[in-house]
N, C-alpha and C positions, 0 to 999 in steps of 0.2 A: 387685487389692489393695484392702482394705478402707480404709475413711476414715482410721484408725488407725495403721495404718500409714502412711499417704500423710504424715499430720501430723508422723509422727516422723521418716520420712526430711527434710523438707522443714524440721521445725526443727535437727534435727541438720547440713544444709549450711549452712545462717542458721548458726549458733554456728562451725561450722569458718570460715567466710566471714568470720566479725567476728575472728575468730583470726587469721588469715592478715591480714587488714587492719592489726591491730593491728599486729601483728608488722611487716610493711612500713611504718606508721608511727615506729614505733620505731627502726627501724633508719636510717632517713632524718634523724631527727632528731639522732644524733650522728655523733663525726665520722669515729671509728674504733674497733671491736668490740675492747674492751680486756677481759683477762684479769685481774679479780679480782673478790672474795667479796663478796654483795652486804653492804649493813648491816646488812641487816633481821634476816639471818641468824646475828648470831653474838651467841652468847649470854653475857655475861659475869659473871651471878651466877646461882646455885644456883635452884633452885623455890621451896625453903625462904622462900627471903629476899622473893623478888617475892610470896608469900603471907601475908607480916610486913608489908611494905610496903603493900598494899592495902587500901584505904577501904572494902572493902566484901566480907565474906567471901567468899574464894576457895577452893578445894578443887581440888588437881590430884594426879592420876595418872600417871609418866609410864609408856613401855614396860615397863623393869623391874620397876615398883612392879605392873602386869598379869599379867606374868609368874606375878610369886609370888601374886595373890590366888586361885589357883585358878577361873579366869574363863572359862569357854567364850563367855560373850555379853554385851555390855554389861551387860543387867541382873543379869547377876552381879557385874560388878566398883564399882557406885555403890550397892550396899549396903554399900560400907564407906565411904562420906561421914554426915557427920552431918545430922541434918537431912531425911534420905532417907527415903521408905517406899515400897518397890517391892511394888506389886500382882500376886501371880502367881497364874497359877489350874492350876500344877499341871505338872512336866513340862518336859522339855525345850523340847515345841510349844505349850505352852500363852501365851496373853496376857500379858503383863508391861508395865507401866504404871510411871511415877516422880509420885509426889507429894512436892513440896518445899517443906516446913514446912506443911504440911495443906493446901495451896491447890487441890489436884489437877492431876491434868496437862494438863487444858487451859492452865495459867498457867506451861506451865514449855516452852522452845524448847530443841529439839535442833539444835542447827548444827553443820554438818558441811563444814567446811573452811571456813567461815566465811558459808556458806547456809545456809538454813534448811529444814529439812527438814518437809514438812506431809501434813496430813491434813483435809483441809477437811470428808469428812461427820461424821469423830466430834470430830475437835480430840485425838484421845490418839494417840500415837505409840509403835506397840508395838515395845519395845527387844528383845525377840528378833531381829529382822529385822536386828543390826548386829552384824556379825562384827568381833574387835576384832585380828586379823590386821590386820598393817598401820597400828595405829591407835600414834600415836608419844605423844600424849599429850590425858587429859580432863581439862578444864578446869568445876568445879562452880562458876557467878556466882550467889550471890543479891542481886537489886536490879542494881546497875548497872554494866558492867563500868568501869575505870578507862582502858579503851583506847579512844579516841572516835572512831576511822578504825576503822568498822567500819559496817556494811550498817545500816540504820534498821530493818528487822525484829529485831535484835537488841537492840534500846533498846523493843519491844513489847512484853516481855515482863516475870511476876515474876522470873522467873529462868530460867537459859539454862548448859545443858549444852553445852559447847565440845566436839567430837571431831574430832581436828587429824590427817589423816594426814602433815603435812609437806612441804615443797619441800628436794628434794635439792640437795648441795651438786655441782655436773655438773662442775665442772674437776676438783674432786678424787674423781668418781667411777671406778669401775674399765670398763669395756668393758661388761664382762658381771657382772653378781651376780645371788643369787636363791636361793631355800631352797625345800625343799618338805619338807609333814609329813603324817604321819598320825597321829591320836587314836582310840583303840578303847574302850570301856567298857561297864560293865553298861547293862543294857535297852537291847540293842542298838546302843548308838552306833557311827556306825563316823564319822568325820569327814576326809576328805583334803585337802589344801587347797596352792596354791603359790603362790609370788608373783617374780616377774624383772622385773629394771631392766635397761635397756640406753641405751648412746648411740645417737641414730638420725644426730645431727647434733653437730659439733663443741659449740655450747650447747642441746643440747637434746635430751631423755631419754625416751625410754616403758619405764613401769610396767604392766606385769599381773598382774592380781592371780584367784584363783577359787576358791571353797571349796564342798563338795558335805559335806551334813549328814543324815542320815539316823538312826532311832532308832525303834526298835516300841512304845518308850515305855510299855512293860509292866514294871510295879512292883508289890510286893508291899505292903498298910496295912492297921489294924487301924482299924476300922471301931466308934464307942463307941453301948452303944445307953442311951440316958438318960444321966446321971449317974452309974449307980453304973463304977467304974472299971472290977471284974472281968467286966461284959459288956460283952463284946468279941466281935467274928468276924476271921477273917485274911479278908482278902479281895485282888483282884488288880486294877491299874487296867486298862484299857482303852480303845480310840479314840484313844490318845494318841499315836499316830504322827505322826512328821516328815518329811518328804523337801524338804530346801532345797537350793537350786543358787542364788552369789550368783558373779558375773562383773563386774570392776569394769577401765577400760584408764584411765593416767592418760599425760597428754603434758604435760611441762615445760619451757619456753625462758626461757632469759635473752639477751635479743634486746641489751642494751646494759648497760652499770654499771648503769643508771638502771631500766631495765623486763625486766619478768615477765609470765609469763602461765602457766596452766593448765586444762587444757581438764581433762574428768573424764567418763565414760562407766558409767554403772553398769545393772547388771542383777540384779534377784532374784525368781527365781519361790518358791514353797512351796504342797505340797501336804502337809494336816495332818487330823487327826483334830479334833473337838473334845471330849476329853470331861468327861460329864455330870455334875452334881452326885452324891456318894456318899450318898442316902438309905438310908434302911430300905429293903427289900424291892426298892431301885432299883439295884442294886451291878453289875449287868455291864457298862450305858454301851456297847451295841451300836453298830456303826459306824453310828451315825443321822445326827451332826452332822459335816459333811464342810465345810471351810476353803479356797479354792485364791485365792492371791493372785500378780500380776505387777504391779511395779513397774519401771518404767526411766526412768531421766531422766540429761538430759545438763546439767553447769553450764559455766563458763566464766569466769574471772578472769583481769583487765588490770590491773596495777601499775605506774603509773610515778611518778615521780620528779622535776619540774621544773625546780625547783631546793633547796634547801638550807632554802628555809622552804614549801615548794609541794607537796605530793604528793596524787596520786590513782588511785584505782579504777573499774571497772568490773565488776559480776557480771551475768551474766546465765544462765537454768536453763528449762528443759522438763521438764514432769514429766506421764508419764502411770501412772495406779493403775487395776488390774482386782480385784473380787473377787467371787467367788461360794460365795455361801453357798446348802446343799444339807442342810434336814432331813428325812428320809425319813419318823420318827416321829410328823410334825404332824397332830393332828387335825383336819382341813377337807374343804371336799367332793373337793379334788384327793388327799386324801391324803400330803401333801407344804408345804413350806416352804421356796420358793426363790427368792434373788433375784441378781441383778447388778448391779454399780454400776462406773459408770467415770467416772474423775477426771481432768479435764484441768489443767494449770498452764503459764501461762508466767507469766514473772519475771525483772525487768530490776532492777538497783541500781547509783546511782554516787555516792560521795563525795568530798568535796576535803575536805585537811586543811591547815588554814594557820600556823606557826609566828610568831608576834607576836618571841618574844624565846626564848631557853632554857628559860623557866619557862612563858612562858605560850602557848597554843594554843588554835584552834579548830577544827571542822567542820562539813560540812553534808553529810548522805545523806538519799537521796530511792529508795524505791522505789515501784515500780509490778507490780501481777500483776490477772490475772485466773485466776479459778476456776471450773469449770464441772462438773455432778455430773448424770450420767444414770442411771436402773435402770427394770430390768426385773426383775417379778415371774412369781409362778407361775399370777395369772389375768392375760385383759386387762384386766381392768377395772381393776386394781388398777396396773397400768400406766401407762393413759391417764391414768391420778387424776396420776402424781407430776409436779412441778413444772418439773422440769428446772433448778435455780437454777443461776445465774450472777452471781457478786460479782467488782467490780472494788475494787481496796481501793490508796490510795495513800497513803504514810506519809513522813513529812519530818520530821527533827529538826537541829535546832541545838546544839550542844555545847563547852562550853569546859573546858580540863583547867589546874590550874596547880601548878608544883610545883618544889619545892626543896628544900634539907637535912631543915626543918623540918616543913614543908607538904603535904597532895597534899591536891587539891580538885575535884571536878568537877560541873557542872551540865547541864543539858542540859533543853530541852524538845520535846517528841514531838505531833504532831499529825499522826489518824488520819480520814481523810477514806473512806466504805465506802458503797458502792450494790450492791444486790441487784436482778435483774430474774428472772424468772419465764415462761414458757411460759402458765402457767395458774393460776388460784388469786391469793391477794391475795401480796404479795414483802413482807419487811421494810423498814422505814423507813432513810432514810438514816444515816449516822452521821458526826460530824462532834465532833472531842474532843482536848481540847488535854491531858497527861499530862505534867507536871512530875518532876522527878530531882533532886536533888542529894545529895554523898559529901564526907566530910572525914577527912582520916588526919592525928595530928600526934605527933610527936616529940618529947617531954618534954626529955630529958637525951640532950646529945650522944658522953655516953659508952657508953651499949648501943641494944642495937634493939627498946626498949619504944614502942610505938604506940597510942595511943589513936584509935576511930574511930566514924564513927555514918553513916548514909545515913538518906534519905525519901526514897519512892519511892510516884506515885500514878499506878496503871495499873489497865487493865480487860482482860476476856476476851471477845472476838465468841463471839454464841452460833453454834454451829455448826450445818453442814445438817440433823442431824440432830436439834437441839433444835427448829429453825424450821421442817421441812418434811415430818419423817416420816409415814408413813403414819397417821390416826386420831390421833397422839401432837402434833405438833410446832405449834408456835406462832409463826406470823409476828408478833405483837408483840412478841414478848420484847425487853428492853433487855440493854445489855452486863452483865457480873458486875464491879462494880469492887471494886478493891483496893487498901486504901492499907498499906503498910510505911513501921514504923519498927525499926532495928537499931542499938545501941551494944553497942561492943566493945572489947576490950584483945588485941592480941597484942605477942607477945616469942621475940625470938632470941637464943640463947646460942652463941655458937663457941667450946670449949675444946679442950684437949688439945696435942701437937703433932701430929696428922695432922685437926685442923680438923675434930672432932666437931660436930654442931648437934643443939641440942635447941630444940623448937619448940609454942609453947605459944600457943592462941586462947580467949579464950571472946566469947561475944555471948549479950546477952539484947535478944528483940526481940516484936514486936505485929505483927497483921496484923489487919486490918476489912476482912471481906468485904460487899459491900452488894449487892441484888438477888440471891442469889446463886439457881442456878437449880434447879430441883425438879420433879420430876415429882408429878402429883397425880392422885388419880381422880377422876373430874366427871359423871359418871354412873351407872357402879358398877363392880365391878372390872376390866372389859375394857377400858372406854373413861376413855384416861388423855388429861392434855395438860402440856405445858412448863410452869411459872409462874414469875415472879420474887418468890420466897417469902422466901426463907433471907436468913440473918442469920448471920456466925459471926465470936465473936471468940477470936483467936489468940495465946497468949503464951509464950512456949519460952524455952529457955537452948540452949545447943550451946556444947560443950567437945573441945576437938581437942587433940591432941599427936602428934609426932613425934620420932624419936630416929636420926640415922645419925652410928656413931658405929665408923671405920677402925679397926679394932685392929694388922692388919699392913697390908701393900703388898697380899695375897691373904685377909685375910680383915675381912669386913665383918659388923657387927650392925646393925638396924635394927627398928626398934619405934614401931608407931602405934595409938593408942585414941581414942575417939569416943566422945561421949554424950551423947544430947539427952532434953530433960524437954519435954512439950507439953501445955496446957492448950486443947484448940481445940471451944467451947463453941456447941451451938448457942444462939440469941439470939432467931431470929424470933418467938416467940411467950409473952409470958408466963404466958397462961393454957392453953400445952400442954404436954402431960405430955413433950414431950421438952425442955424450958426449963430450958436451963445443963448437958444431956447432952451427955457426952464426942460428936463426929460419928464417923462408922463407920468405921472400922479404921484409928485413928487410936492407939496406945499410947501410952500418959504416959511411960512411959519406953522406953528402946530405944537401942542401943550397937553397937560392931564395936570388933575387936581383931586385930590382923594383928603375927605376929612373923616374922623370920629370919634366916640366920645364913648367909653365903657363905662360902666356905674350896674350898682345891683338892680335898679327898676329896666332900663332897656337900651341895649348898645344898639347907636344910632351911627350909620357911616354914609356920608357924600360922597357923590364920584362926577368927575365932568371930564371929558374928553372933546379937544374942538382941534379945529383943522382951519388954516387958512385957503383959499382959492388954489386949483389945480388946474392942469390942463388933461384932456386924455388923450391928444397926441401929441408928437414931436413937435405942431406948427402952433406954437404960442397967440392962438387967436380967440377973439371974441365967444365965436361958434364953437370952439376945444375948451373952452371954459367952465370947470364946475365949482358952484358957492362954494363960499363957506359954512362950517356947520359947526352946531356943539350938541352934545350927546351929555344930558344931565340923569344921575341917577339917585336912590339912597334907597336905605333897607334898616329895617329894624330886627332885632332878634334878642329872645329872652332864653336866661337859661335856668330849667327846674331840675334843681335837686333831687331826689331821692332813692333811699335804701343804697346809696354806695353810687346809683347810676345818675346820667344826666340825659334830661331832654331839650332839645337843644329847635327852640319855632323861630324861625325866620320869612319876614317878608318883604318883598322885592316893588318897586316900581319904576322903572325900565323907561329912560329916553320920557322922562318926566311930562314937559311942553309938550310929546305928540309933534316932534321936528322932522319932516319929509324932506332924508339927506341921500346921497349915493358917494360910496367912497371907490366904486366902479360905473363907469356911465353906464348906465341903463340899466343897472341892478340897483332895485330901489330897496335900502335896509326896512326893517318895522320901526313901527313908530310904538304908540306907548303901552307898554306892556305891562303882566302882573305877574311875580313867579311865589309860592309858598313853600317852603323847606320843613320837612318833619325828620328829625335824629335823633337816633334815641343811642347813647352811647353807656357801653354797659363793659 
């Protein structure tokens, strides 16, 4: 057995080990296993309203609201947050990135059950990889969430995508439940996927979950040559095949009133195509660029309960990441472009949350990880060169929330403590940085739910392996990217009608200063590039949200939401270059989503549109850097049949409706109009 293995097996008994402990902890410590529903659990106001109420804008999605957006993968369904610009480069298999309010997605955390999900050689988190099967609701924070019993990685960051699968309610579960589906559509998708709960023990439940994704991802675009519109070619993409396999087992106990725990075992391989930019004369995109990634990691959450002003957690996660990349068409002496990388993580976090009074509260989380990043190239030399880094990074924040009729308030301050060691070559400098927070919501008039709100928020982005260590490119000096946000806002809830309609109304106008921010350059001529901390960008946007759920009967429901942000995100570093006060790259000034539907017993109908105003794809704000505008219209129908207890659940899809030939990456041209059908049969 290879090393790699050895490590997984041996941290995977470690985490069952600390499980079971816990558990036997827990159980010891009260006095008899009583049957009822924990607290944490039950929800007693709408989304709506806990989105009204918060200091600092929130953005959520639940199951349903997934349902209708016509969504096969994360990043299809947070392109309808405001605020959002999802980088795709084409395709079902293609890369897909979140930038949130132009900061890029180094500055934005994907957590995922309330861990963090990472990427230590790029720092970008590609959301293809996250099947939303299974996923009960997203939570979009920018700045700082209002909930302070949470993991101190999540107080790292500018903003922080929540993806919640849920702790079941296990008394009032059934024995057995579980659904399984399948999704078929053009350019081959074929999609199957199942998911089953079960009790294994009187409080305590396992989940399996597995989806298998495949697509030849051959689509048809017209290909412009110059400007003038009527030359055009039809052309065909290529390379752009997927073959995903994601396996995920989850284990839930409620070991007393007071404590929880969750173990989570997850698996996703993908073997994918990559393909190539759509030039002139370049348009077949042969299988040259080949993609094979495996990721599995195990986490682990302990919840208890002490007493009434007392509570605490523990997370703990293994995470190891393979990938190899394979270009055939590279010109060198090997004739080829190939490398490996492997990513090790563990990660330990524990918080205490201490109630002072009903208003007022504090915390203290602390984690600890280490990261470690190996490769191998396609000579040796270029091998022995690489560094091998290894960062240990420890993070502790303090946090106080207080709140009442009138009030929600919360501060917190964040310090990030980071050491980088090296094999070989010179390692980055340590880093040691204190990062200040605070949020204030308040309530004018006790008669509606108008709120006024504003945060500051000053944080930074570690540069990653790949800024600091790549091959010929990377720069052990580089400092952090920091970022300081400010955001003031007004939201308002209206509840009328008599079936307790809500209409839901945000806007925020906010700034962000990016300082250091990082840039590649060339320093000798165009092959030989390196990191610098160049850039300058300042950031000023509006973002306007609306929602509408509004009962018409007991069976049929309307619902209506629209988005729409304006963004000024200016480079600054230089005044005597010619890119000084240019828009930054693929950044639109304007940009929106609109999502409608309609439930009733004959057939729930939901509209989707997603449109973008004019981009540039470089720095130099010109004619020639110029990509349209576009809109992206969708809808779907879907019926549900009853029977013997179960439901089957036909859904059908038609995809970028007009057949609109858009690029939200130059030269990666998205599909145009598509068909998907959904078979579920939930039981």
């Amino acid at each position: 057995m290879n090393v790699a293995g050895k490590i997984f097996i041996n941290t995977k008994l470690f985490l069952v080990a600390v499980f079971i402990l816990c558990s036997t902890l827990a159980n010891a410590s009260s006095d008899t296993l009583r049957t009822q529903t924990i607290a944490e659990i039950t929800v007693s106001e709408s989304a709506l309203r806990r989105q009204s109420l918060s200091s600092v804008p929130t953005q959520t999605l639940n199951a349903e609201n997934l349902r209708r957006l016509n969504s096969l993968q994360l990043s299809d369904a947070i392109k309808f947050l405001s605020g959002v610009n999802v980088r795709d480069y084409g395709g079902i298999g293609g890369l897909k990135t979140v930038s949130v309010r132009s900061l890029g997605a180094e500055h934005t955390t994907i957590s995922l059950d309330g861990v963090p999900v990472s990427d230590i050689m790029s720092g970008q988190i590609d959301l293809s990889k996250f099947s939303l099967d299974g996923v009960e609701q997203i939570a979009l924070v920018n700045g700082q969430s209002d909930n302070i019993f949470q993991t101190a990685s999540n107080f790292a960051a500018s903003s922080v995508l929540f993806v919640n699968t849920g702790f079941p309610l296990i008394e009032e579960m059934k024995s057995f439940s579980g659904k399984v589906s399948l999704r078929a559509g053009s350019f081959g998708l074929l999609n199957p996927t199942f998911f089953v709960r079960t009790k294994i023990l009187p409080h305590t439940a396992l989940a399996l979950s597995g989806e298998y994704l495949y697509a030849n991802g051959e689509y048809p675009f017209l290909l412009h040559y110059g400007n003038e519109s009527d030359s055009v070619s039809h052309e065909m993409r290529h390379n752009s095949d997927v073959n995903n396999l994601r396996l995920q087992a989850n284990i839930y106990s409620v070991f007393s009133a007071k404590s929880k725990a969750t173990l989570k075992t997850y698996l996703y391989n993908s073997q994918r195509g990559l393909p190539g930019a759509a030039i002139l004369y370049n348009t077949q995109n042969a299988a040259a660029q080949r993609l094979n990634e495996t990721t599995v990691f195990i986490q682990g959450n302990f919840t208890h309960n002490f007493s009434k002003v007392f509570d605490f957690q523990v997370n703990a996660k293994f995470n190891y990441g393979y990938l190899h990349y394979l270009d055939t068409a590279y010109l060198n002496a090997v004739g080829k472009m190939e490398s490996r990388y492997r990513q090790y993580e563990y990660y330990a976090s524990a918080t205490a949350l201490y109630r002072f009074s009903e208003r007022l509260s504090a915390s203290f989380s602390s984690d600890f990880s280490t990261n470690t990043l190996s490769a191998v190239y396609e000579s040796q030399a270029l091998s022995d060169e690489f560094p091998n880094p290894v960062r240990y990074k420890l993070l502790s924040v303090l946090a106080a929330k207080y709140i009442d009729e009138t009030w929600l308030a919360t501060v917190s301050l964040l310090h990030t403590a980071v050491s980088d060691k090296t094999s070989k070559g010179s390692a980055a400098g340590s880093q040691n940085r204190l990062s200040p927070s605070a949020s204030v919501s308040f309530k004018p008039f006790d008669e509606n739910n108008f709120h006024i709100r504003a945060f500051y928020k000053n944080i930074f982005r570690l540069p990653t392996f790949n800024d600091l260590y790549y091959a010929r490119v990377g720069n052990p000096a580089l400092q952090p990217e920091k970022t300081s946000q400010i955001n003031v806002g007004i939201t308002e809830l209206l509840t009328f009608g008599k079936r307790n309609s809500e209409l839901f109304f945000a806007a925020d106008v906010y700034y962000n200063k990016v300082k250091d921010k990082i840039v590649a350059m060339p320093v000798k001529n165009l092959f030989m590039w390196t990191m610098l901390n160049l850039g300058k960008v300042d950031i000023a946007g509006i973002d306007l949200a609306s929602k509408i759920n509004a009962p018409v009967t007991s069976k049929v429901n309307l619902s209506f939401s629209a988005n729409y942000t304006y963004q000024r995100a200016l480079d600054v570093s230089d005044k005597n270059s010619d890119t000084y006060l240019h828009q930054i790259p693929y950044t639109p000034r304007i940009s929106g989503s609109l999502t409608a539907a309609i439930q009733n017993p004959i057939v729930d109908v939901a509209y989707t549109l997603v449109w973008s105003g004019k981009r540039y794809a470089a720095y130099q704000n010109y004619a020639e850097n110029r990509l349209p505008a576009y809109a992206d219209q969708s809808i779907s129908f879907s019926h549900n049949f009853r029977f013997a207890n179960n439901n089957l659940i036909i859904n059908a899809e038609l995809l970028n409706i007009f057949n609109n030939n858009y690029e939200i990456v130059r030269w990666f041209p998205m599909p145009g109009r598509q068909v998907r059908v959904k078979l579920e049969l939930i039981i």
